[in-house]
Phi, psi and omega in degrees: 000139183264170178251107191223116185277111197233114174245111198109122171284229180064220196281285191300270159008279158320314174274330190287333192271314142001301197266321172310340187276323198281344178297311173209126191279009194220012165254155249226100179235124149229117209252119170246125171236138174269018187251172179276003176264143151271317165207129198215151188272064166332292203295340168233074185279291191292358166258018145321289211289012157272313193130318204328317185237098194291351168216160194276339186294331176321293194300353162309035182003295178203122193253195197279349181276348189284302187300349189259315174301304163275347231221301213045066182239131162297096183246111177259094205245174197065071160212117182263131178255129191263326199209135150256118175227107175273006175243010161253342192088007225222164182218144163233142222234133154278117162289122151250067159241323193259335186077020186268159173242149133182196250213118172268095207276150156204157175292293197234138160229154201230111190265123190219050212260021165060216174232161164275138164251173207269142169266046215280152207316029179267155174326131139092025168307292222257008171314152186283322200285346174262165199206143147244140174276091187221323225214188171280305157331322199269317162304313194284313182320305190275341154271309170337304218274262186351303189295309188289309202259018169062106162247110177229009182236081168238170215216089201262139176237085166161161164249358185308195178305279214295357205278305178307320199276323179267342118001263190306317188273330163271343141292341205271320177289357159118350221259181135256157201256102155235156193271166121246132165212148208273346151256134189013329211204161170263182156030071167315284187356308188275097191312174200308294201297312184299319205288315184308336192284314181259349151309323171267022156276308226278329182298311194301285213293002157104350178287119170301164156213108181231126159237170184086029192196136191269169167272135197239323184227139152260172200211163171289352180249318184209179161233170181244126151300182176302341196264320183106008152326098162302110160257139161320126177205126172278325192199144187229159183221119211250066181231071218251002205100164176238146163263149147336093170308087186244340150003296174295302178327299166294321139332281213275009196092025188260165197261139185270144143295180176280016196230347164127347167300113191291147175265144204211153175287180155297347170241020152084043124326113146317196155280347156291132168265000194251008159239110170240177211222142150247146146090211227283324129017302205236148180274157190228152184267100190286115193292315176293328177254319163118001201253171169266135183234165167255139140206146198275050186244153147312313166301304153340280194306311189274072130234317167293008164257294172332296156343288195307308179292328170326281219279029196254315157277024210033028184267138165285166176209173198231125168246097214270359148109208178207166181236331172097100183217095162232210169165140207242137139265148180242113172032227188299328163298113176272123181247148168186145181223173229189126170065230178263144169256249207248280179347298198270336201297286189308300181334301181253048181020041163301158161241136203211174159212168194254140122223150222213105190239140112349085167234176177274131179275002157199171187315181195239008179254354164300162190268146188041042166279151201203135171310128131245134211283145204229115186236139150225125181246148204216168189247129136316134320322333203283341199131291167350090182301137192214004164160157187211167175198130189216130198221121188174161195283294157334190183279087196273334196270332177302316190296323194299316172256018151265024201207326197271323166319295151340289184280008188263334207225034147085031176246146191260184190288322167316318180304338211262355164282009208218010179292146156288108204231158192275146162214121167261122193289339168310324158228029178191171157248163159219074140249116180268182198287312190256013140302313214284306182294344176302323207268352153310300188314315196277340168280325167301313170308304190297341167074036174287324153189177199266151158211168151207155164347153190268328191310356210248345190308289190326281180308359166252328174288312169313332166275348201028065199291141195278114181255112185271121155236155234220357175271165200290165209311309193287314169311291192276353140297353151269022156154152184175160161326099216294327178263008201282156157255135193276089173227096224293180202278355178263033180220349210290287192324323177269351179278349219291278327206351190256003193251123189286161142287344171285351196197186200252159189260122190247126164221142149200162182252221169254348165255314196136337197290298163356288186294322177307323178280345173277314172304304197291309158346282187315295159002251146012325193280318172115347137341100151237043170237067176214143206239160168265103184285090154009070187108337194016242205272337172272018177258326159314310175307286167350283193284328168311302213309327184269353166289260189020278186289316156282342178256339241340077156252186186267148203287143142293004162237149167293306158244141173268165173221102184260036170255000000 
């Protein structure tokens, strides 16, 4: 009979002891945590503090008598495993409740203790009014804390997933909110131009949001930034990043990665084979760049438990690497991103290109139908689709795990013009938004005409730069480019003689498809310096508005227009 020792529940932890049971109905599985949970709903810990998940006992999954009842699994919490001793085979395990040790012998042990989060060494880090977010404890504490002292003014420090997610859930409950975050930006997954789109949700929706400014002190009244910036804070919220739990690890001698991660085989093996490691804990082979990565979802981790418990049994498995897939709501926006986005694409020196389409997420004569903004990034010359990102009210995730599909199995941009997608005018069009940027993508790779960027707009109105916006006369009198000239495309063939030849030509309408259709005109004309602007004017708007509005500087539109 084996002996398989699992330390840390939740996602990894939890499903590995699970598929083992189904594996050998007689081997003697014992799972230690040391928090009172054993298995818990991690991603939705921040809709506590809104109400959404109206008791904390809800986020509880399973608890130890279930697991023992259904499962016949020892699941042991408030236990801590202190020491690995590998040449005994043994774990030495604290109760902490009673403060008693003792000593656990095992055949296979499976380390799954996840990550911390990080803290860094600043003044007043240690205030009763600060908080991190990892566990169901940790929830209730910062609402209990909210509730009991009237708390209405906090001040969450980070922009990731969950920093967003306790943000938004703390708005939703009435408080004010303000983010920090010390980079440029929220939500790394989402390139600079994709982002801006959730920077004016998270603005629209009542979040102070300051970026580009770090946390340097808390006070029992406020924090201070780097800047020298004061915000008011009754309670801070601390989601700065996670480090790796390698602590145990590194005590027994397992070998670390370079990124900080325990290193593990293809078959999630330690350097001990008779330890293996899941979940947030281990570094992962990013398939696309070819490099070692971190990465902290749930999903990962339960297919690398799985993985793990197979060869644990001599079933084989293919360890075919991570791509990175995740997706967040933010107030009215379903966000979701897929693969590399621009950043990292540059980062491991691909070579690559972008495109960034407009479409209706479903037909448009449907009730709530809505632009959703559609980015595809493809590797040059081949094609090779390597990432999306997509935003929008609509089914933004469904496109994300059709792109995320894609990239699992090596498909280009021809694959992704001639993919076969289900349509309803209720939920698609159909030509869907990522047929469409394929046939966007193929035309850019072919060099069928030239674009640019909405990021690049502001510096071509400044340069005065010759700008066509090609929708008709009442759209853009109601809000436009301050230097654009109007010559909408059911007028262009007759206009062609008002467009120099000299010098290069900027069009967009409001998504682009027009204006694309202004190029190909032109084209034709015999006109080759002419460009399609990307996203065109509600993309334009877009990306302007929350620098604007915050910064106040001055707008390149007489008016935005987000319809």
């Amino acid at each position: 009979m084996k002996k398989v020792l699992i330390i840390g529940g939740v996602a990894g932890g939890a499903t590995a002891a699970a598929r083992i049971r189904r594996l050998d109905e007689h081997a003697e599985i014992i799972m230690f945590e040391k928090g009172p949970h054993v298995s818990f709903s991690n991603c939705s810990l921040p809709y506590h503090l809104s109400g959404i998940v109206e008791s904390k006992d809800k986020l509880v999954l399973m608890t130890p008598e279930s697991f023992e009842t259904k499962y016949n699994i020892d699941a042991r919490v408030n236990q801590e495993v202190i020491k690995i001793n590998r040449d005994e085979k043994t774990v030495t395990v604290k109760n902490l409740v009673t403060n008693e040790e003792y000593e656990e012998s095992y055949d296979v042990l499976i380390l799954s203790p996840g990550a911390n989060p990080i803290v860094p060494p600043f003044e007043g880090v240690n205030l009763p009014h600060v908080f991190t977010v990892r566990n169901v404890v940790d929830i209730d504490r910062l609402n209990q804390y909210i509730s009991g002292f009237g708390v209405e003014k906090i001040a969450v420090v980070g922009g990731g997933f969950i920093g967003v997610e306790v943000a938004e859930n703390l708005r939703e409950a009435g408080k004010e909110v303000t983010l920090v975050e010390h980079s440029p930006q929220i939500m790394a997954p989402f390139d600079e131009d994709m982002v801006q789109i959730l920077h004016k949700e998270m603005h629209d929706h009542g979040i102070q949001l300051i970026l580009g400014d770090g946390l340097a002190k808390i006070t029992e009244k406020d924090i201070e930034l780097s800047s020298g910036k004061r915000v008011e804070a009754q309670a801070v919220v601390l989601s700065i990043g996670v480090r790796p739990e390698v602590s145990l690890a590194k005590e027994a001698g397992l070998a670390i990665g370079e990124l900080g991660g325990i290193k593990v085989n293809a078959n999630y093996q330690t350097s001990d084979p008779s330890i293996y490691a899941v979940g947030d804990a281990i570094e992962v082979f990013n398939r696309l760049t070819g490099q070692p990565t971190r990465l902290a979802l749930a999903g990962p981790a339960v297919r690398q438990a799985r993985a793990a418990a197979d060869h644990i049994y001599g079933q084989k498995t293919e360890n075919k690497g991570v791509i990175g897939s995740s997706r967040i709501k933010i107030f009215d926006l379903n966000c979701a991103a897929t693969g590399l986005n621009e950043r990292q694409a540059k980062a491991a020196n691909m070579q690559y290109d972008s495109v960034y389409v407009i479409a209706p997420d479903k037909v448009g004569l449907m009730p709530n139908s809505n632009p959703l903004h559609f980015k595809l990034i493809f590797e040059v010359p081949t094609g090779r689709i390597i990432g999306a990102q997509a935003i929008g009210k609509g089914n933004s995730d469904k496109r994300i795990d059709v792109i995320a599909t894609l990239i699992t199995m090596g498909g280009t941009l021809e694959d992704l013009k001639e993919l076969e997608l289900t349509y309803s005018p209720m939920y698609s069009t159909a030509r869907d938004v990522v047929n469409l940027a394929a046939l966007v993508g193929l035309n850019i790779l072919h060099e069928d005409y030239k674009q640019v960027n909405v990021s690049r707009v502001r510096g071509l109105v400044e340069e005065g730069a010759m700008i066509i916006d090609v929708r008709e006369k009442n759209e853009f009198e109601r809000g436009h480019l301050v230097n654009a000239i109007n010559i909408p495309l059911s007028e262009l063939r007759e206009r062609i003689d008002e467009i120099p030849r000299d010098k290069p030509v900027y069009l967009h309408c409001r998504s682009g498809q027009r204006s694309y259709n202004a190029v190909k005109i032109l084209q034709h004309e015999g006109f080759s310096n002419v460009y399609n602007v990307s996203g065109s004017f509600l993309g334009i708007c877009l990306y302007e508005y929350f620098k604007d509005v915050t910064t106040g500087r001055e707008k390149i539109v007489t008016e935005y227009n987000f319809k």
